[in-house]
C-alpha positions as CSV (number, residue, x, y, z in Angstrom):
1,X,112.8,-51.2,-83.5
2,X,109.8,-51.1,-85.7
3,X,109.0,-48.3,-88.1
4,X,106.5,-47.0,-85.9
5,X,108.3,-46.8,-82.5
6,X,111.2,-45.0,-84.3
7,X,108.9,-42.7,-85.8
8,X,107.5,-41.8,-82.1
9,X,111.3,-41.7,-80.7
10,X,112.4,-39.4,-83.5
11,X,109.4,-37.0,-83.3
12,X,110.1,-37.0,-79.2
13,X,113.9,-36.7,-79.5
14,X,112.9,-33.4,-81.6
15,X,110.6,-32.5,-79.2
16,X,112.9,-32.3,-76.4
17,X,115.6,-30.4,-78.5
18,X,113.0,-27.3,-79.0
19,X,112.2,-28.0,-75.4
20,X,116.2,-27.8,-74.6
21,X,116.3,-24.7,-76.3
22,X,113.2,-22.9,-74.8
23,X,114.4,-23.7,-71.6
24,X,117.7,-21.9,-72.2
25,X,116.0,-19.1,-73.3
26,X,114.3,-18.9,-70.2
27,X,117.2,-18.7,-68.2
28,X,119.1,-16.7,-70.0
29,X,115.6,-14.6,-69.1
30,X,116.0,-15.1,-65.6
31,X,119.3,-12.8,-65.9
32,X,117.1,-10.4,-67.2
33,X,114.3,-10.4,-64.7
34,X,113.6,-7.7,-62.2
35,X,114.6,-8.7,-58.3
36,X,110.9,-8.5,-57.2
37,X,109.7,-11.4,-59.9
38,X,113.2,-13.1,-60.5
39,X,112.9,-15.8,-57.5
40,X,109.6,-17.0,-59.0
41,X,110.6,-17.0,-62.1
42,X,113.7,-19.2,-61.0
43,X,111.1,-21.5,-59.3
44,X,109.4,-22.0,-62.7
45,X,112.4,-22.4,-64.7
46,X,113.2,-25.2,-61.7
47,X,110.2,-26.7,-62.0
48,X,110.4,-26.5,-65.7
49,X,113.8,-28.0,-66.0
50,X,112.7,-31.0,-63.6
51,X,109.4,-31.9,-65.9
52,X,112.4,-32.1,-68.8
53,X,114.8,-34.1,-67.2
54,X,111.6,-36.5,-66.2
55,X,110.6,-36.4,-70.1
56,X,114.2,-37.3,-71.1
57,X,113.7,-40.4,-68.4
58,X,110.7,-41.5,-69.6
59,X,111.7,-41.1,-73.5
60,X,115.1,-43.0,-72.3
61,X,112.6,-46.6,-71.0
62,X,110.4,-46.3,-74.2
63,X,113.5,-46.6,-76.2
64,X,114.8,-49.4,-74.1
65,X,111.7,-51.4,-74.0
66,X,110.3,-54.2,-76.0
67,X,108.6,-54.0,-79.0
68,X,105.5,-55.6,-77.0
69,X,106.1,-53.1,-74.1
70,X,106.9,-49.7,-75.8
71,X,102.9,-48.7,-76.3
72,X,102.2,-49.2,-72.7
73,X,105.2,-46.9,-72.0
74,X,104.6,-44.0,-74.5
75,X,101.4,-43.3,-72.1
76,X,103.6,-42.3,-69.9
77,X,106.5,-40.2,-72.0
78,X,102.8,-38.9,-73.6
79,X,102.3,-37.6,-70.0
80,X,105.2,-36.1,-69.0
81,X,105.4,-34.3,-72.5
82,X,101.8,-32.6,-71.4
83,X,103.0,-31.7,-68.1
84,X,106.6,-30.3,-69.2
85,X,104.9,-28.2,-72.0
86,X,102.2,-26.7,-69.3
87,X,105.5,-25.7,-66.8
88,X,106.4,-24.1,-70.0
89,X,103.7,-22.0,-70.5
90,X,103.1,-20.9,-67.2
91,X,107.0,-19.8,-67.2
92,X,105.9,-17.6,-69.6
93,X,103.4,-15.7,-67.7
């Protein structure tokens, strides 16, 4: 793996660890949350949870793929990182 690709991986393998944590944060919320907002709130922590998990995919291929493939693919973990961080802060609304 070169220098730079490792670099990337690192700073995303971070990334989804605060992520991790945020979204436990928020459902230990959800507990918390009155009746009349709780099932939307549960819908955004779903939603949420299902950007992550396609993050962790995405993050999973880059670090499987070939030296000569792994830019083409971190457009896409790039992606998924923007739309898993905007489910986050509309959670937070």
């Amino acid at each position: 793996m070169t220098e730079k690709k490792a670099e990337y991986v690192a700073k995303m393998e971070a990334q989804l660890s605060a992520w991790s944590a945020k979204l436990a944060a928020m459902k230990a919320k959800l507990d918390e949350a009155e009746l009349q907002g709780r099932l939307e709130f549960h819908k955004q922590v779903e939603a949420s949870q299902r950007q992550h998990e396609l993050a962790r995919r995405h993050l999973d291929e880059l670090k499987q793929a070939s030296e000569d493939a792994w830019e083409t693919l971190k457009a896409g973990v790039d992606a998924a990182w923007k739309e898993f961080t905007k489910s986050i802060g509309e959670s937070r609304k």
